[in-house]
C-alpha positions as CSV (number, residue, x, y, z in Angstrom):
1,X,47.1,207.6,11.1
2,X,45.1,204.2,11.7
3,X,41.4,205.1,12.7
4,X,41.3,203.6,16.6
5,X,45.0,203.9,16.9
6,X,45.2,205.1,20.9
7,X,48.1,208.0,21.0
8,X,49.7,207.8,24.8
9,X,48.5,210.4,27.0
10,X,52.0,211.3,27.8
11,X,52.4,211.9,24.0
12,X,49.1,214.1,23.6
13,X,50.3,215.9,26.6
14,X,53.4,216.6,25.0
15,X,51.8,217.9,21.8
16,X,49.4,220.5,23.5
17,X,52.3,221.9,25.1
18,X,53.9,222.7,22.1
19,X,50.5,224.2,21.0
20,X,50.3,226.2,23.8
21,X,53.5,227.1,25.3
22,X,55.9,226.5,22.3
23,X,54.0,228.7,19.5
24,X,53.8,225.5,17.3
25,X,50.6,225.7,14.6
26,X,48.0,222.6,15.3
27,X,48.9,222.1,11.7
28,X,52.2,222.0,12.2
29,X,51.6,219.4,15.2
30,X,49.5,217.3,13.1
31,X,52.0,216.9,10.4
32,X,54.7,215.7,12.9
33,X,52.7,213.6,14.3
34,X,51.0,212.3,12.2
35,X,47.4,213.2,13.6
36,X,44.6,215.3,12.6
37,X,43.7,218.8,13.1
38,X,40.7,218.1,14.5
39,X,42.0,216.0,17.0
40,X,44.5,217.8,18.2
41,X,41.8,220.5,18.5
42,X,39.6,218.1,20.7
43,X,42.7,217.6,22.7
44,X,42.8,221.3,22.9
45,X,39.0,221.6,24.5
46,X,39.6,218.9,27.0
47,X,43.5,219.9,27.3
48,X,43.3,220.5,31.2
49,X,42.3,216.9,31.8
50,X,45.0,215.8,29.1
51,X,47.5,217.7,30.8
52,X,46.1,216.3,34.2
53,X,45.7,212.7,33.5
54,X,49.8,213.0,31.6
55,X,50.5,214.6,35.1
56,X,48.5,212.0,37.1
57,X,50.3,209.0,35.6
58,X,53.7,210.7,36.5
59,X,52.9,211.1,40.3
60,X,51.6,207.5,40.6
61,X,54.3,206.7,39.7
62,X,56.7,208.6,41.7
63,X,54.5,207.7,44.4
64,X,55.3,203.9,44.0
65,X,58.9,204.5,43.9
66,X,59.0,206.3,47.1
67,X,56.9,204.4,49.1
68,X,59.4,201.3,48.1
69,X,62.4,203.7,49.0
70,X,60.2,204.5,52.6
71,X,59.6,201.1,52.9
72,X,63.1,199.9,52.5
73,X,64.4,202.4,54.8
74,X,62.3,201.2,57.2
75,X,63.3,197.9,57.3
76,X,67.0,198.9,57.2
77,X,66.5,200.9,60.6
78,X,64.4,198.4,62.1
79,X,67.0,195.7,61.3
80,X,69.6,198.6,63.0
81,X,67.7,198.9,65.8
82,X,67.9,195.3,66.5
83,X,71.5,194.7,66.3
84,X,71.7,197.3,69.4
């Protein structure tokens, strides 16, 4: 892999959980991947705020979606609410 090439945190997220929940070696993950040992293994120290940022991300934007959803429901009721 290019040195300074950024990996997605969703992807790094993805790889420690193979590490750690799956069984898979750090070797074997770096071979898929691409990426060396001793980066996955940094990954590894910081993993909680890997795994938190991946998991951040996610709620942001699941947050955006349902405040759109709220928001259009709202508007749909108040335009009800009219009509009566």
């Amino acid at each position: 892999m290019k040195k300074g090439y950024k990996i997605a945190q969703e992807v790094k997220y993805q790889i420690i959980k193979r590490v750690k929940e799956e069984g898979v070696s750090v070797a074997e993950a770096a071979r898929e991947h691409g990426v060396h040992e001793a980066t996955i293994y940094n990954w590894l120290g910081k993993g909680a705020e890997t795994g938190s940022t991946a998991e951040l991300l996610r709620l942001r934007r699941d947050k955006k979606s349902l405040l759109e959803l709220v928001g259009e429901m709202t508007l749909k009721l108040s335009e009800s609410q009219k009509k009566n």
